[in-house]
C-alpha positions in Angstrom: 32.0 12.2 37.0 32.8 15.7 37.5 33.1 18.7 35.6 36.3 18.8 35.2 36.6 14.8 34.0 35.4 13.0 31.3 31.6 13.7 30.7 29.7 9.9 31.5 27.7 7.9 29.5 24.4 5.2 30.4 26.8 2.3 30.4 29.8 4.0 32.6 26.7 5.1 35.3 25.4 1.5 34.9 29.1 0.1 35.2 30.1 2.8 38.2 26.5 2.0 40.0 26.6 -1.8 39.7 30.3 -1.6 41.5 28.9 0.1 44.1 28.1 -1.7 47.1 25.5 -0.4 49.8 25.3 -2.5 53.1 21.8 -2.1 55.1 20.4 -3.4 58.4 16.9 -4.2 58.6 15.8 -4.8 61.9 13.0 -7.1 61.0 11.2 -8.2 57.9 8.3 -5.4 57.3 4.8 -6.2 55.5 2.1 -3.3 55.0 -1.5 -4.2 55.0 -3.2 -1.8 53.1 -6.9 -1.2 53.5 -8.8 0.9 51.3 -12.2 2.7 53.0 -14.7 4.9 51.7 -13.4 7.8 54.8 -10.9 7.5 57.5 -12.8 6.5 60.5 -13.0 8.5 63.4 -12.6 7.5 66.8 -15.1 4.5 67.6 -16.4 4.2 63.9 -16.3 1.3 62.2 -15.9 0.9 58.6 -16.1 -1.2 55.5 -13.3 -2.2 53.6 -13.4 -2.1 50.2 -10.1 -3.8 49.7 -7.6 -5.3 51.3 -3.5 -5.7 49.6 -1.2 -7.0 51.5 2.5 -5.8 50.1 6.3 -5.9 51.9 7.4 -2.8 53.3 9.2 -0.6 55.9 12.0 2.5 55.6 14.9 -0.2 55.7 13.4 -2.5 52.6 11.5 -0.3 51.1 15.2 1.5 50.1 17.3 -1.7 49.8 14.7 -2.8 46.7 15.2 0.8 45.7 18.7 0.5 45.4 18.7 -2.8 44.2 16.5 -1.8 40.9 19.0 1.1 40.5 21.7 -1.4 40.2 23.8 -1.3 43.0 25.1 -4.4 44.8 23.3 -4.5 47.7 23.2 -6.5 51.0 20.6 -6.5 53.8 21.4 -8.0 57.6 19.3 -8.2 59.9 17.1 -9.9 62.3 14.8 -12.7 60.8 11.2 -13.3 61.5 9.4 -16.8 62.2 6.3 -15.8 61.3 5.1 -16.5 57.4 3.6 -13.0 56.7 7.0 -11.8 57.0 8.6 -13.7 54.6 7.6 -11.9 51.9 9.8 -9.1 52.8 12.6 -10.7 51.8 11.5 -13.0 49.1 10.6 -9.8 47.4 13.7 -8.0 48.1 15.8 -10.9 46.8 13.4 -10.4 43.4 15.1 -6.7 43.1 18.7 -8.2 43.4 19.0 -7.9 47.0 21.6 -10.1 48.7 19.5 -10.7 51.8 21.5 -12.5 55.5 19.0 -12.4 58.1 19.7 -13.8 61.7 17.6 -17.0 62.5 18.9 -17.1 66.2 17.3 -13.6 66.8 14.0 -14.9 65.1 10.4 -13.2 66.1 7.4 -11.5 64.6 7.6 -9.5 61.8 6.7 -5.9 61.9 3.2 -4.9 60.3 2.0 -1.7 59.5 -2.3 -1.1 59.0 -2.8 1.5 56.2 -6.0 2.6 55.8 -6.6 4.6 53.2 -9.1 6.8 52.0 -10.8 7.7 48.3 -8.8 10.6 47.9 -5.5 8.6 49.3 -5.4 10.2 52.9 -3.9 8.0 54.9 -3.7 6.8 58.4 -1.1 4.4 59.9 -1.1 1.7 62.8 2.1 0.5 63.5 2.7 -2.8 65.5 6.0 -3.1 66.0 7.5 -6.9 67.3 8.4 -6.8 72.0 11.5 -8.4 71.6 13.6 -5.4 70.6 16.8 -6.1 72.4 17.0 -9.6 70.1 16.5 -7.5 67.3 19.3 -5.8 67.6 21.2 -8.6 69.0 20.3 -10.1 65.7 20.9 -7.1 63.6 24.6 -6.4 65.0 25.7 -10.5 64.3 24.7 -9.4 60.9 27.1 -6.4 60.6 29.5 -8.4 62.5 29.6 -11.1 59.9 30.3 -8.4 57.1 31.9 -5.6 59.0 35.3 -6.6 57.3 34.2 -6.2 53.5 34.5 -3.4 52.3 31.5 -0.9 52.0 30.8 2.4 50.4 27.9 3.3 51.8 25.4 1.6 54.6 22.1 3.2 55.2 20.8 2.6 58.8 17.0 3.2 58.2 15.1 5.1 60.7 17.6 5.6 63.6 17.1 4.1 66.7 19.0 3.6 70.1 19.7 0.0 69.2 22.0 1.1 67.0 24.8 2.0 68.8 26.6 -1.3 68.8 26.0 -1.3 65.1 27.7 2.3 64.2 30.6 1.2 66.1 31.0 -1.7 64.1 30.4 0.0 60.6 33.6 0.1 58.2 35.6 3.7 59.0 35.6 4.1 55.1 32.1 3.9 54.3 29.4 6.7 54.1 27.0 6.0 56.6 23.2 7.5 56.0 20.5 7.0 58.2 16.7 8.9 58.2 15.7 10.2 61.7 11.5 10.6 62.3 10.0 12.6 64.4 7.2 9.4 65.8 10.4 7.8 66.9 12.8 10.4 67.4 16.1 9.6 69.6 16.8 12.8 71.1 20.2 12.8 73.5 20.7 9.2 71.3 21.0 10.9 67.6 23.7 13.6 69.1 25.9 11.0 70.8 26.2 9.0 67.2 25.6 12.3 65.2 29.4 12.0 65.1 29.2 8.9 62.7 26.6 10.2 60.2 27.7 11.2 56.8 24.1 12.0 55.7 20.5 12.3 57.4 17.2 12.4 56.3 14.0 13.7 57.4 10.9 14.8 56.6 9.7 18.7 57.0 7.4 18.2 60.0 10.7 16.1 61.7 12.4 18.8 60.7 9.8 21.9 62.1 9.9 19.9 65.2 13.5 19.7 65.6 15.5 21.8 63.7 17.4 23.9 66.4 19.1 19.8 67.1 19.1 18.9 63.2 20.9 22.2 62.4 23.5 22.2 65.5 24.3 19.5 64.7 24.6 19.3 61.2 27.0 21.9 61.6 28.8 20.7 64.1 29.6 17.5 62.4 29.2 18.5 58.5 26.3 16.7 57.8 24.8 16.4 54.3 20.8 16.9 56.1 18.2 16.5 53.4 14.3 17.8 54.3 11.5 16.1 52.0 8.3 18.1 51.4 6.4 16.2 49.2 5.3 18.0 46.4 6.7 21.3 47.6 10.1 19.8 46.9 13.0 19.6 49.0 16.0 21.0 50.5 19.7 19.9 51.2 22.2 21.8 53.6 25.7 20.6 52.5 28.1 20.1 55.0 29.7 23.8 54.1 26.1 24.7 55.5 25.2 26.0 52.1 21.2 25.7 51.3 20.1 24.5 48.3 16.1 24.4 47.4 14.9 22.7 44.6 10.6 22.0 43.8 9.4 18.7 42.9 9.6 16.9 39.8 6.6 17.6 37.3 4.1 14.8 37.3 3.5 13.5 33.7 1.0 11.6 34.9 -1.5 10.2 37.4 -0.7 9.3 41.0 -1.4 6.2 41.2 -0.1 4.7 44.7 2.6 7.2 47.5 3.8 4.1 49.3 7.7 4.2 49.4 7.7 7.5 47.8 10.2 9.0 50.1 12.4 5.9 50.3 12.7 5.9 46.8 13.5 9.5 47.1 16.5 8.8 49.9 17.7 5.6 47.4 18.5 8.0 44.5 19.9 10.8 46.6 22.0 8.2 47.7 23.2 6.6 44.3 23.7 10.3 43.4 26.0 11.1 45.9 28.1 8.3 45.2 27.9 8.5 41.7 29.8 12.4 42.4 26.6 14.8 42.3 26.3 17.8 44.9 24.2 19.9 45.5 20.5 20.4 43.7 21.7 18.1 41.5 21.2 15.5 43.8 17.5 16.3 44.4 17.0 16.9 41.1 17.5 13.4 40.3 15.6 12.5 43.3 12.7 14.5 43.1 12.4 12.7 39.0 12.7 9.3 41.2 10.2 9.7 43.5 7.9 11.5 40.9 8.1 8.6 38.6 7.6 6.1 41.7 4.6 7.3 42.7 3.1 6.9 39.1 3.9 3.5 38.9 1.5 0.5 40.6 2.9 -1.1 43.8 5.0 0.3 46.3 8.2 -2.0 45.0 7.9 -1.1 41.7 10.5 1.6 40.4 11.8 3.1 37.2 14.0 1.3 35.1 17.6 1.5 36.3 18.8 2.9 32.4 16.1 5.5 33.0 17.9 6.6 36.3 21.2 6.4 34.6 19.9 8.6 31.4 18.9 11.5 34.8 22.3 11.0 35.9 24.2 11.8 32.4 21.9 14.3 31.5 22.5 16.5 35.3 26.1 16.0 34.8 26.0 17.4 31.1 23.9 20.7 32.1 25.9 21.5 34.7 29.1 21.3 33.0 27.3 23.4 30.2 26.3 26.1 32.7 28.4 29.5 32.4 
């Protein structure tokens, strides 16, 4: 799907997106409970809830069902949890087409997040993550172990941790490897020891503000695709040439009607992007239209239709061959 080959239709994207085949780890199952309040309370306040919804979530699955409603074959290994909150995790993601191989031997808790959130959809996030972390990623490298031979053309990490050392070394030489780095659980000396095995990274601006002398060293130093999300001031993408490409956010044809899994959403169609040929702004073009159109659609699994995605696709490919 370049300029200089045949220009693509709907059906070849569908076709060339459904033979993809995206491997990623989830460390453990993820449920949100989100809890709407008149204000955010401040310290020592207590508050009513006006509702409560209780919904499967985290960077890892959040972006697996992504992919998965884009239409790429997609697997998710990880490490299981033995608690029944978290099994809706991946009873949903199995619902979006998502091969899901979690690790019973590694069993725990699952991970909750508290998300209070306020009438004009300020947020504020508690984040209780599961003690057992080393049979996480016990769990999580069996996983990649088991499917380390089969052959992968792109595995997203999720937000990268320490724990996954054993797991980069194990990931097939051939595939693209992406991974999102945070700046609440930021590796430090970690991320530039593996930096070496990243293909493309993600992060938000203020991960970004807060670290970009080590995000830009070492994007150039090992040809990084970095992409910084700024919500509805759009984003940016430094190539591995080190060229800079801004691009704004997608016009909003209609309401907001729920954030959750915005940027995941976002990272899922960069991603399908990339493999599908796109560079550039191109690929945040077709982003940015993703994650607008997530966010106006109820529920934070729900996504645009994959044909939609695939209409983006052939119509970024067709202006820019246009272009003088």
């Amino acid at each position: 799907m370049t300029a200089t080959g045949p220009l693509p239709s709907v059906a070849s994207v569908l076709d060339a997106i459904a033979a993809s085949r995206v491997l990623v780890t989830m460390w453990r199952p993820v449920v949100d409970i989100q809890l709407h309040v008149a204000a955010i309370p401040s310290l020592g306040e207590k508050v009513l809830s006006q509702s409560v919804q209780i919904t499967p979530g985290g960077v890892d699955g959040n972006y697996a069902a992504s992919m998965g409603s884009i239409g790429a074959n997609v697997t998710v290994v990880g490490s299981d949890s033995n608690d029944g909150i978290g099994k809706a995790d991946p009873e949903n993601l199995r619902e979006h087409g998502v091969t899901v191989r979690l690790d019973t031997a590694s069993a725990g808790p699952a991970t909750v997040c508290y998300v209070l959130i306020d009438r004009n959809g300020e947020r504020s996030v508690i984040v209780a993550y599961p003690k057992d972390g080393s049979r996480v990623a016990e769990g999580v490298a069996r996983g990649v172990r088991q499917v380390a031979a089969d052959a992968w053309d792109l595995c997203y990490l999720g937000v990268l941790r320490a724990a996954h050392q054993e797991v980069i070394s194990l990931l097939p030489p051939a595939a693209i490897v992406v991974a999102t780095v945070e700046v609440s659980d930021w590796q430090g000396s970690w991320l530039e020891q593996s930096a070496h095995a990243l293909n493309i990274v993600f992060c938000a601006e203020e991960t970004f503000a807060a670290h970009a002398a080590t995000l830009q060293g070492l994007q150039k130093r090992h040809r990084w695709t970095l992409v910084v999300t700024s919500g509805a001031k759009g984003s940016r993408i430094i190539d591995e040439d080190g060229v800079i490409t801004d691009v704004a956010a997608s016009h909003l044809d209609g309401p907001v009607v729920d954030t959750t899994g915005a940027g995941d959403a976002f990272a899922s169609a960069f991603s399908a992007a990339y493999l599908l040929g796109l560079r550039g702004g191109g690929l945040l073009r077709v982003a940015n239209w993703y994650a607008a159109k997530k966010i106006q659609v109820l529920g934070p699994r729900n996504f645009p239709l994959a044909i939609k995605f695939a209409q983006v696709i052939v119509e970024e490919t067709q202006s820019k061959v246009r272009k003088p």
